[in-house]
Each structure stands twice: as C-alpha cells, then as structure tokens.
C-alpha positions in Angstrom: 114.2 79.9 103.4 111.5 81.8 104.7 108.3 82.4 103.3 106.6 85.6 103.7 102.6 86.1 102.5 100.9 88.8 102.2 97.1 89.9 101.6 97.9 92.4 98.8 100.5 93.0 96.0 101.4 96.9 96.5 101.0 98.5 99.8 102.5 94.8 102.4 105.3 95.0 99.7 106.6 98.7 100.0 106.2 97.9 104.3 108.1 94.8 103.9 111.0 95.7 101.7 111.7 98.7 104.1 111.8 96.1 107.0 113.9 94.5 105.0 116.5 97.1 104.6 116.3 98.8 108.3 116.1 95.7 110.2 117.4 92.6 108.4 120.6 91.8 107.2 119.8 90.5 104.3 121.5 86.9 104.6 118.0 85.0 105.3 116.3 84.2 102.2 113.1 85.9 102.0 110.4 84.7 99.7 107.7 87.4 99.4 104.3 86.7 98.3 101.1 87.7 98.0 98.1 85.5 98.1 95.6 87.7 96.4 92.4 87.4 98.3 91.1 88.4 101.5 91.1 86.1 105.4 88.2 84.3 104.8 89.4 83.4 101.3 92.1 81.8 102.6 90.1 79.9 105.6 88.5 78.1 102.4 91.4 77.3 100.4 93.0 76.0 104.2 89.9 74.2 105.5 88.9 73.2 101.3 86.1 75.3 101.0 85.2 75.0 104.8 83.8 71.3 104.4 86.6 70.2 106.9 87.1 71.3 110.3 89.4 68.5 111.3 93.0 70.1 111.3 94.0 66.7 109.7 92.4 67.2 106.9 93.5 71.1 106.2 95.7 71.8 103.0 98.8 73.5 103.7 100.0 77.2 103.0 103.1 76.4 100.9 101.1 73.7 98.3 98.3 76.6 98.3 101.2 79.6 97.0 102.9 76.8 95.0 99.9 75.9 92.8 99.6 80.1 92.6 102.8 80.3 91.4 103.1 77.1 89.4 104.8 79.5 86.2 106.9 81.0 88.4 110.7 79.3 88.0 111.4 80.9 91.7 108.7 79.3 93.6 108.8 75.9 91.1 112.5 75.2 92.8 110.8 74.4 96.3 109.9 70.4 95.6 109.9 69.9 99.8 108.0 71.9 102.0 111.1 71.1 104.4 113.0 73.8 102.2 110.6 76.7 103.9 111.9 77.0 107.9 109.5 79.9 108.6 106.2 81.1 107.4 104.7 84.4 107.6 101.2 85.5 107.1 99.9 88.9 107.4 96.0 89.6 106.5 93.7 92.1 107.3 90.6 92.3 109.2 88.5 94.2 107.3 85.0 91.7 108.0 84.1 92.1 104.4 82.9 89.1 103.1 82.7 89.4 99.6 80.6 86.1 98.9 77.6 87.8 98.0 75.9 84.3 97.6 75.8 82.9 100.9 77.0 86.0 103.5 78.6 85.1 106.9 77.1 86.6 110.3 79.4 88.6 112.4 80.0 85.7 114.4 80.8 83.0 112.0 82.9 85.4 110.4 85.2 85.3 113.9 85.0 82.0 114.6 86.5 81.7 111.2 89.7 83.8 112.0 89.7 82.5 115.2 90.3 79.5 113.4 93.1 80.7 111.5 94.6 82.1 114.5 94.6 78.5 116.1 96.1 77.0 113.2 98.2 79.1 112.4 100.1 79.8 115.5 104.1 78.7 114.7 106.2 80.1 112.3 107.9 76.7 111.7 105.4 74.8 111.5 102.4 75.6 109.6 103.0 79.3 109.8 102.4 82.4 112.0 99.6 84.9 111.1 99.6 88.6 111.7 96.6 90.8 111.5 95.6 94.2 110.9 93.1 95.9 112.4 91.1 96.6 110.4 93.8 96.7 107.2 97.5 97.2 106.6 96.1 101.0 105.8 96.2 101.0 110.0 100.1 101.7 109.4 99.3 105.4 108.1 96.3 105.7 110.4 98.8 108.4 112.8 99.0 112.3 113.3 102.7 113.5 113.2 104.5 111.2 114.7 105.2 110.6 117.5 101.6 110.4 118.3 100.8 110.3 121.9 97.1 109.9 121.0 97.3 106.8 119.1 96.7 104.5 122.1 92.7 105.9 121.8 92.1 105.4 118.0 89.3 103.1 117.4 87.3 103.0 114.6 83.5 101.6 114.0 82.9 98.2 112.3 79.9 99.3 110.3 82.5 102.2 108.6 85.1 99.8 107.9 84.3 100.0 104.4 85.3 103.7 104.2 88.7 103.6 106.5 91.1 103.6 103.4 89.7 107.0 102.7 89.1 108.6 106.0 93.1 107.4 106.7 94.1 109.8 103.8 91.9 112.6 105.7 93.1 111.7 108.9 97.1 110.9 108.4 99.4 113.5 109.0 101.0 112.2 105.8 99.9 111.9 102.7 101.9 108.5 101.5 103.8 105.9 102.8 106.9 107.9 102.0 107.3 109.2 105.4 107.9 105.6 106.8 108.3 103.3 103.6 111.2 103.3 100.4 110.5 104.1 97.0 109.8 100.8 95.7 110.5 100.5 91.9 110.1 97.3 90.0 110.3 95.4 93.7 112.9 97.0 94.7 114.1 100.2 96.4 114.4 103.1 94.5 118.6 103.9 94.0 117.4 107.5 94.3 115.8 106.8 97.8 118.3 104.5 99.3 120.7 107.6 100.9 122.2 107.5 104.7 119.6 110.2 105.6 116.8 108.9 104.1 117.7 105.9 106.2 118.5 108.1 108.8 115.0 109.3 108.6 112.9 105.9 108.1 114.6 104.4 111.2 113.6 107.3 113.4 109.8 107.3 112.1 109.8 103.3 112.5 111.0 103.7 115.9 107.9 105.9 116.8 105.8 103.1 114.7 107.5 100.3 116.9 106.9 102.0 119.9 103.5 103.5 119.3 102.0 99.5 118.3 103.9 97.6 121.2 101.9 100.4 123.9 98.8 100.2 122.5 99.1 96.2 122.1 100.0 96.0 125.9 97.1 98.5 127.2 94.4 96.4 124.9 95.8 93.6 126.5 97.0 94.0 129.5 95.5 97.4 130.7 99.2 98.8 130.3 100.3 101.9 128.8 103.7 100.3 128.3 106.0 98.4 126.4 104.7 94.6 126.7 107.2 92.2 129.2 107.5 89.8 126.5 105.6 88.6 123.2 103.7 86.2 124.8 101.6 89.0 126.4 100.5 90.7 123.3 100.5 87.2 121.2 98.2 87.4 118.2 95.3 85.5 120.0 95.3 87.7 122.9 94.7 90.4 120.8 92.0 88.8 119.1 90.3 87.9 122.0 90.8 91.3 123.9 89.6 93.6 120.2 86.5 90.9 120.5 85.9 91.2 124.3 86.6 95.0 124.7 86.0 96.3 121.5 83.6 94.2 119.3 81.2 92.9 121.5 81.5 96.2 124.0 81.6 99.3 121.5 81.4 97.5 117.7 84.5 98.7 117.1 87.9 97.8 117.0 91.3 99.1 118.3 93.8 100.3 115.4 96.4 98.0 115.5 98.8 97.1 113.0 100.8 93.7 112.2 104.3 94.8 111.4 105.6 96.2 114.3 104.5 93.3 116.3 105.8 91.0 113.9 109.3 92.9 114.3 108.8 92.1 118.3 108.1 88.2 117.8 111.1 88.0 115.7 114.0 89.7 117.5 114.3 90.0 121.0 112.8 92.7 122.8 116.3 94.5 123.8 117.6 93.6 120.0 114.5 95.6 118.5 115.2 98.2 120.8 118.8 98.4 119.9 117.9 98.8 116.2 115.5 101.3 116.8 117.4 103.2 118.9 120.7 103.5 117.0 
C-alpha cells in the first residue's frame, strides 16, 4: 500500500485523482489523505512540538494519520507500519505561521522545512515530501498553455498571503477544469470521464509536466531544459537554490509546483515522457 498525504482536503484531491486516472494503472493501492494543517504544523506533531531535534526521538507519519483517522474502518485495518511501502507528502510553502503566540522569524521558519526536507527524504522509509511554491494554487498560476513564459514567474514573499487571488486574475483559466476531473463524492464525475476529455487532460498535463521539469532544471541548474535525471532537481536542491537565488537574493520565490515533479521521481524519465506523449 502506499500512502499519499496531503496539506488540504479539496484542491491536492481533484490534482491527485486525475494523476490517478492519466498516469497510474490503478493496481497500487493508494491511500489518500489529508493531514489538515499547514508544514510547520506538521514539523511539531514530527519533532513533538519541536522539543526534540534528535531524529531518534521524532514520531512517525503513519502513527500521526492513524490517531487522525482512529474512526475510520479504512485507516484502522493498518496494525503495522510495514503494511505502508511508500509514503508521500505534499505541503505548501506558503511561510504563514499561524501561531499567533509565539511567531517564527523567516529563518527559523526555513530551518524548520529544511528539517522536514532532511527527514523526510525516502519514500520507503519515513516518506518523501513535495513542496509547493508557494501553494498547490502554483498548478493554475499559467497563461494558456503552453506557456513559454512560465520559466520567469516569481512572486514576492511579503504577498504570499494574496496569491490564491491574484492566481484567479492571472490564470488563463478560471478552474481546475482545464487540467483536473470532475470530482464528485471523491471520485470522478461519470459525466467527465469521456475519451476526449481524457484526450484533453493528457495534452494539458503534458504542457504542465514539461513546463515544471524546465523551470526546476534552470533554478537548479541554470538550464532551460528537461533535468538529466531526478537527482538534479531533488526536492533539497530546490530548496536550497529558491533560498540562495530567490529568498535571500530577491525575497521571492520561483513558482514551482510538486506534482509534476513527483510524476518524474516516480516513473522513469522516458516512461513519463511516453505517457505524456501518447
């Protein structure tokens, strides 16, 4: 089994169900959910309220979701966390603390996802974390695709809280429908689930695919290209190249999102491409 966990409830589960359908066969069994709460909400429950720094001492993902979704007779039939092969995190990076009581600096505040980064760095062990920069809203943040201007959208960290909004005014589409199923009770829409509409998603996630992997490579390797492998563009490497290049440069960061480059961790390079291209 493989667990998948999300930030949010709505917007990560319409992205991830489409993934789903275009790209996976659906024999793996995918356990989607969301934690609820934002990065540095989850660095506490990891690190138990940030008291502990020694990675010994850190709780695990799975025991964290499990006492979340203690009522739930899905999640209550994992007893081992040997049943879960893979783990999946994706969060955003939106820097907005909401601990009003005892607010982080900038810098604590990335040493704190940097610490998340570190631990979780393998899928099969404690899990891999994804990013968006600065929020899964990033997947929208596109004129018609394709967009051959993506590669220079930035966007300030002191307007961070007004991106959602300025996405919808900047987007070339209104919705997630141009790239995303019609998601209806958690699952896609019968209505929505034709050969052209598939047809049609495919095409648009191809651009998506493409657009991510180009940009990833020129932030981190001065390449306006697809990366050589996904070692290059590894999550860390992006962190460190958005903090070197964009943070601590420009106070900004470089509009990245985590799905596409989670697509190019998982399959091979060519086997993406293949599925993208046909």
């Amino acid at each position: 089994m493989i667990l998948y966990v999300f930030e949010g409830e709505k917007r990560e589960l319409e992205i991830f169900l489409t993934i789903q359908h275009l790209f996976f066969h659906l024999k793996e069994n995918h356990i989607l959910r969301s934690f609820g709460n934002n990065i540095f909400n989850l660095y506490k429950k990891i690190t138990d309220d940030g008291k502990q720094t020694d990675e010994r001492f850190y709780n695990d993902i799975i025991s964290i979701i499990r006492e979340k979704e203690k009522d739930n007779p899905e999640f209550s039939e994992i007893k081992e966390n040997s049943q879960i092969s893979e783990i999946y995190l994706f969060f955003d990076f939106d820097l907005q603390d909401r601990d009003k009581t005892a607010p982080l600096s900038l810098e604590e505040k990335l040493r704190r996802i940097k610490t998340l980064l570190d631990f979780f760095s393998d899928e099969t062990d404690q899990g891999k974390l994804y990013i968006n920069y600065p929020m899964v809203e990033s997947f929208r943040y596109t004129k018609t695709l394709p967009d051959l201007d993506y590669w220079k959208y930035e966007y300030k960290i002191k307007d961070f809280v007004s991106f959602k909004t300025n996405t919808a005014r900047f987007s070339d589409y209104p919705n997630l429908d141009f790239a995303c199923y019609r998601i209806r009770n958690n699952t896609i829409s019968q209505k929505d689930d034709t050969e052209k509409r598939r047809e049609e998603l495919k095409k648009n996630w191809g651009f998506i695919i493409l657009q991510n992997l180009k940009k990833t490579n020129f932030l981190c390797n001065d390449h306006l290209e697809l990366p050589e492998n996904k070692e290059s563009i590894s999550q860390i490497r992006i962190f460190e190249n958005q903090d070197q290049k964009y943070i601590k440069e420009k106070h900004s960061i470089s509009i990245l999102n985590s799905f596409p480059l989670f697509l190019f961790d998982y399959f091979e390079a060519t086997t993406l491409l293949s599925h993208i291209m046909t």
